[in-house]
Structures are given as C-alpha cells and as structure tokens.
C-alpha positions as CSV (number, residue, x, y, z in Angstrom):
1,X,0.0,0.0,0.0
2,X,1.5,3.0,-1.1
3,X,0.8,6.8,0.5
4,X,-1.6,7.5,-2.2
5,X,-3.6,4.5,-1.4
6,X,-4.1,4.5,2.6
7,X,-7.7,6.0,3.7
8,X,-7.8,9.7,4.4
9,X,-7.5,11.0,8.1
10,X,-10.5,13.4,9.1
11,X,-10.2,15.7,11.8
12,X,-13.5,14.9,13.0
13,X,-12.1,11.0,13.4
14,X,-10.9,11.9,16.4
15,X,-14.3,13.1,18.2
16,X,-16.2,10.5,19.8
17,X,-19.5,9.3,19.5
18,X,-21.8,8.4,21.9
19,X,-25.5,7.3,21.9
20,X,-28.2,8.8,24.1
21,X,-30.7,7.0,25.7
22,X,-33.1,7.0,22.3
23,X,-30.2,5.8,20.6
24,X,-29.7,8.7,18.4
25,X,-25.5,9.6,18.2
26,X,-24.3,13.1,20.6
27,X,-21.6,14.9,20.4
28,X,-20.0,15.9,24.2
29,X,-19.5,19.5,25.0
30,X,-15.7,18.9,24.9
31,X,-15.4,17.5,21.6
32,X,-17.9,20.1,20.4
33,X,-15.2,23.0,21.6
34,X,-12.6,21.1,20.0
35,X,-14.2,20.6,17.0
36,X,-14.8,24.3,16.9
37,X,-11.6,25.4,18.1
38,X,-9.6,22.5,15.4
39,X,-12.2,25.3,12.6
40,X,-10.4,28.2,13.8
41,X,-6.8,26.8,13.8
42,X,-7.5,25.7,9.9
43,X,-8.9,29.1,9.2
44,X,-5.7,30.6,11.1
45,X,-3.3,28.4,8.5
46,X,-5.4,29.6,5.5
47,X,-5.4,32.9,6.5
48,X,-2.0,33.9,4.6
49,X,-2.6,31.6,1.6
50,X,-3.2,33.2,-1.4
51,X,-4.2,30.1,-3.3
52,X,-7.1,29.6,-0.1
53,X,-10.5,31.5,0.3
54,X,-13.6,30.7,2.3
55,X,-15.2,29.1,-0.3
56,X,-12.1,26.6,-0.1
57,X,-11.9,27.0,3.8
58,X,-16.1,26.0,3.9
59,X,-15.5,22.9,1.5
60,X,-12.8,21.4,3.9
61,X,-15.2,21.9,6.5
62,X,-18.4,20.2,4.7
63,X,-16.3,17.1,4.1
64,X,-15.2,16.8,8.2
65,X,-18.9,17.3,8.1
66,X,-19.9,14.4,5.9
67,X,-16.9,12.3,7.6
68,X,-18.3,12.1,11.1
69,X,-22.1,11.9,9.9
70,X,-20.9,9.0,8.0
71,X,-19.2,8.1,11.3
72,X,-22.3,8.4,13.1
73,X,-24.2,6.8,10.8
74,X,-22.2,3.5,11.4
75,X,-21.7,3.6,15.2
76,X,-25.9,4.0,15.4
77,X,-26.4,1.1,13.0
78,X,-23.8,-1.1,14.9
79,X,-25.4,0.1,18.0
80,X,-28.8,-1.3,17.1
C-alpha cells in the first residue's frame, strides 16, 4: 500500500461518538469545543494563503462534516 492508497484522516475521526438513551449519536460539550476550536486553527493556517479563500476554507469543513455523519451513521447502526 503505497501513501496515495491509505484511507484519508479526518479531523473529526478523532471526536467521539456516543448514543443517548433514544439511541440517536451526541456529540460531548468537549469534543464540540474542539471541533470548533480545530475550525479556527484551519482558518488561522489559511489565513496567509493566497491560493485559499472561504469558499475553499467551507469545502474542507463540509467534508469533516460528511466524515463524522458517515461516522455516526455506522456507530448507530452497529449500536442497534
């Protein structure tokens, strides 16, 4: 397996995900500050890159979006 081929490494990977009592996935207040504070570093390290704009900034964020929805997705199904 060569670089190119091993799985991409979200951000949001790292948050975990537990169920509440109706079995629906929550997010804890911690990794929810984390999460939004791990936003504001990216936008800090795009901030002085000419080749970066919001639009770009936002599309990175969508797919850490997607990636732990997926995420939650999984851990509800294999909860049930």
């Amino acid at each position: 397996m060569t670089d190119d081929d091993a799985p991409v490494r979200h951000a949001s990977d790292s948050i975990p995900i537990v169920t509440a009592v109706d079995g629906q996935p929550i997010m804890r207040v911690d990794a929810a500050v984390a999460l939004l504070r791990a936003i504001a570093e990216s936008h800090r390290n795009l901030a002085d890159d000419p080749d970066c704009d919001l639009r770009t900034a936002a599309a990175a964020i969508d797919l850490e979006a997607d990636a732990l929805e997926v995420r939650a997705i999984g851990y509800t199904r294999a909860s049930a």
